[in-house]
C-alpha positions as CSV (number, residue, x, y, z in Angstrom):
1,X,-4.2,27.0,-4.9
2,X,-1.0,27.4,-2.4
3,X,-1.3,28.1,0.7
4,X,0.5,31.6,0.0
5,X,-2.2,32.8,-2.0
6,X,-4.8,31.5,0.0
7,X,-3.9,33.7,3.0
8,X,-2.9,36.8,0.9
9,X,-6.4,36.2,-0.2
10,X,-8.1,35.8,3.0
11,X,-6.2,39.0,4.2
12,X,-7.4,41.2,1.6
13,X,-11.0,40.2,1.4
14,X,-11.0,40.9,5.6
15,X,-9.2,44.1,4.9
16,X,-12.2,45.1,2.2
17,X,-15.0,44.1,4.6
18,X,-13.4,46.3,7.1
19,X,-13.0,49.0,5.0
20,X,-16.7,48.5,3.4
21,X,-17.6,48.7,7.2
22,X,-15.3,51.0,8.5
23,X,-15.4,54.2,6.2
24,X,-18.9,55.1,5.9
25,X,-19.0,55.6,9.7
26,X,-15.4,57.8,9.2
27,X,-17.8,59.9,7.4
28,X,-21.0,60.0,8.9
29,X,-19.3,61.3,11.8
30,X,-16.6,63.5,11.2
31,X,-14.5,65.3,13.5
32,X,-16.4,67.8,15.8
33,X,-14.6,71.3,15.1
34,X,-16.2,73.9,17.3
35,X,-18.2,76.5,15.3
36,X,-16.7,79.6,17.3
37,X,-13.2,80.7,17.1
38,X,-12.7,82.1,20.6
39,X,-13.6,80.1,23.7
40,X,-16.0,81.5,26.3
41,X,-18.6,83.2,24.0
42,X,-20.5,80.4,22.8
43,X,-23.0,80.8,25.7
44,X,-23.2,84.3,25.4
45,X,-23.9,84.5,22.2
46,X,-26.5,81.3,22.0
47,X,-29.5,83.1,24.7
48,X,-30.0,86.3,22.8
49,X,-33.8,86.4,22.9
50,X,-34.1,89.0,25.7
51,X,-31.7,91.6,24.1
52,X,-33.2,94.6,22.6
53,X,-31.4,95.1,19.5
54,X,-33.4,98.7,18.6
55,X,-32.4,99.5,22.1
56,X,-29.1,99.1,22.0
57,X,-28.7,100.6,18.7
58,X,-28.6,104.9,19.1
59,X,-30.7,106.3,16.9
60,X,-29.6,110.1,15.9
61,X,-31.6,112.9,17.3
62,X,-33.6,114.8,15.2
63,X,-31.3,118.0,16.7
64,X,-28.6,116.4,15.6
65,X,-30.2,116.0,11.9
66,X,-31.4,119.3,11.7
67,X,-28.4,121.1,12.7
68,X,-26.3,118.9,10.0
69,X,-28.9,119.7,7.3
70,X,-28.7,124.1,8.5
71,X,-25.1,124.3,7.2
72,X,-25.5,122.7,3.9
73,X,-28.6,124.7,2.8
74,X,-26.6,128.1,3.5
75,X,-24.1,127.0,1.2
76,X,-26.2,125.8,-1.2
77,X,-28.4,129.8,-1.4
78,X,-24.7,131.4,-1.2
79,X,-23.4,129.4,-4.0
80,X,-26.5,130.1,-6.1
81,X,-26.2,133.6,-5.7
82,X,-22.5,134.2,-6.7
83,X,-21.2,132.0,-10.5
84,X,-18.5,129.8,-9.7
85,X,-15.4,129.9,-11.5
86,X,-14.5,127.2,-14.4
87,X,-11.8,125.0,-12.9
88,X,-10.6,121.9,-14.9
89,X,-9.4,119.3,-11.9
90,X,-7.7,116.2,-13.6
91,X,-9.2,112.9,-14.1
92,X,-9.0,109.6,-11.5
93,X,-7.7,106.7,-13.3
94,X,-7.7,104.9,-10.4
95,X,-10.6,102.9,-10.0
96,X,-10.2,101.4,-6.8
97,X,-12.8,101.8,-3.9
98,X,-9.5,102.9,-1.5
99,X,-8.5,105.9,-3.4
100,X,-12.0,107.1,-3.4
101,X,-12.7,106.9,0.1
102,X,-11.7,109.9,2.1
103,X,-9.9,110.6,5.9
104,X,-11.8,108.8,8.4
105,X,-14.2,111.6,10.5
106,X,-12.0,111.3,14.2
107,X,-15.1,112.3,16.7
108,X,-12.9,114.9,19.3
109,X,-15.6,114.7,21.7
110,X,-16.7,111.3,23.6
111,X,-19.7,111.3,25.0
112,X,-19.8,109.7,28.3
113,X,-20.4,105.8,28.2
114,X,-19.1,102.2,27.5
115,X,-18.1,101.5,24.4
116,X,-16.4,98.1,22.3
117,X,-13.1,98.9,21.0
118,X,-12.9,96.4,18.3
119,X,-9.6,96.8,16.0
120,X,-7.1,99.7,15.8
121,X,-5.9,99.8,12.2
122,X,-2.7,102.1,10.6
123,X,-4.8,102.4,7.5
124,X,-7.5,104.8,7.8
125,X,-9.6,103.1,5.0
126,X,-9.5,100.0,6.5
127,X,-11.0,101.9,9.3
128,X,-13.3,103.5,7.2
129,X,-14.6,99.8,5.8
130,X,-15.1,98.1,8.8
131,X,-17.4,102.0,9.7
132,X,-18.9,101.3,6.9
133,X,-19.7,97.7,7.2
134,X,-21.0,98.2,11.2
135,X,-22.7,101.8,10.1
136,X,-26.1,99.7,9.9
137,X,-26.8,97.8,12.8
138,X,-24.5,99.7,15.6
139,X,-23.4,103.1,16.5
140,X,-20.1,103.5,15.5
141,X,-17.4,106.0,15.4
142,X,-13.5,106.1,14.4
143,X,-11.0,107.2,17.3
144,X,-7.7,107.9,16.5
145,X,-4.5,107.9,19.1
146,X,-1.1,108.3,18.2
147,X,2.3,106.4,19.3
148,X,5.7,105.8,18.1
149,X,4.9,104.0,15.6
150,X,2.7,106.1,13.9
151,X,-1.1,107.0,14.1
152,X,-3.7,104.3,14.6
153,X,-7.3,104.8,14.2
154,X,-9.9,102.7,16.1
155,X,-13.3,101.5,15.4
156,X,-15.3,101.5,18.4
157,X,-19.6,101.0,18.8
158,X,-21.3,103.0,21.4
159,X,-22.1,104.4,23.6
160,X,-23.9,102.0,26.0
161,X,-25.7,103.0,29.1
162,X,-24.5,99.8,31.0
163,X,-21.4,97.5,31.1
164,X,-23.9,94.8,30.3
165,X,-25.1,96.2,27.2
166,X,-21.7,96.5,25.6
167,X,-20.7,93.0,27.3
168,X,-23.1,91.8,24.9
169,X,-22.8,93.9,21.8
170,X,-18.9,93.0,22.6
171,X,-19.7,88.7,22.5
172,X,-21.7,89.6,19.2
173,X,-19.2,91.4,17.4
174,X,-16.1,89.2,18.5
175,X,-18.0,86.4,17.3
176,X,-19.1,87.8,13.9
177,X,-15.8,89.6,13.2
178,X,-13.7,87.2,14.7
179,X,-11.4,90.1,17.1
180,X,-10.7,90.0,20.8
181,X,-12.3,93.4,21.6
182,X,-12.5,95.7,24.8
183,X,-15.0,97.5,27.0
184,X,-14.5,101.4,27.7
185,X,-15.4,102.9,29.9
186,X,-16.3,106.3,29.5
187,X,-18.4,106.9,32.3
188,X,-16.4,109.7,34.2
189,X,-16.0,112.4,32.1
């Protein structure tokens, strides 16, 4: 054998060793990406243990219930009583979730508070959505403003007794939804 070959030889079998040696540790340690997007709410968000999540969370008052549910039985007895008309209203072909969902409810009065401004959207139904998707675990409601560019509705959760509450609620949901939201405060009214 020449001495060529016997160095092209010796290089690639200390390249393989290398490699053999070299690219299982590559993978058993990959690159460390950090698991939140934003910087800064890791450590908020890691000590959650002495939040009081049914706290936080407004439950509707049984008022509030009962006055909804006084409206809709009139209606019901009035309709009863008096034989609606036959009207034929033409079918929905469109079988998308977006066409079926209807203007968001824009609450006129704020009751005093802080509250998380998440996201401002142009589309109400995108509004509607992220309601929807919130409507669970916080108290949400859809505010709507109005600039030269046209009319935005907002998503906002609250109302919170203290700036600390919503401080919290606010690491949450930037976390989980991945925003940069705001703290209201709607204290002074």
């Amino acid at each position: 054998m020449d001495k060529l070959t016997k160095n092209r030889l010796t290089g690639a079998v200390i390249w393989l060793g290398a490699l053999i040696w070299l690219v299982p540790q590559w993978y058993a340690n990959p690159v460390d990406y950090p698991k939140l997007v934003f910087s800064g709410t890791k450590a908020a968000v890691d000590n959650l243990d002495d939040i009081d999540f049914d706290r936080l969370v407004s439950k509707p008052l049984a008022s509030e219930i009962a006055v909804q549910s006084e409206p809709s039985t009139a209606v019901e007895s009035s309709t009863a009583a008096t034989p609606r008309p036959q009207v034929s209203r033409p079918a929905n072909t469109s079988g998308s979730a977006s066409a079926q969902l209807a203007e968001p409810v824009v609450a006129e009065i704020t009751q005093p508070g802080f509250y998380v401004r998440l996201i401002s959207y142009q589309n109400p139904d995108s509004a509607l959505r992220l309601e929807q998707r919130l409507k669970p675990h916080y108290p949400v409601s859809i505010g709507s403003f109005t600039t030269s560019s046209g009319r935005f509705y907002t998503v906002r959760v609250g109302p919170y007794d203290t700036r600390a509450q919503a401080e919290r609620v606010k690491a949450i949901l930037d976390v989980e939804l991945r925003v940069e939201s705001i703290i209201l405060d709607r204290t002074n009214q």
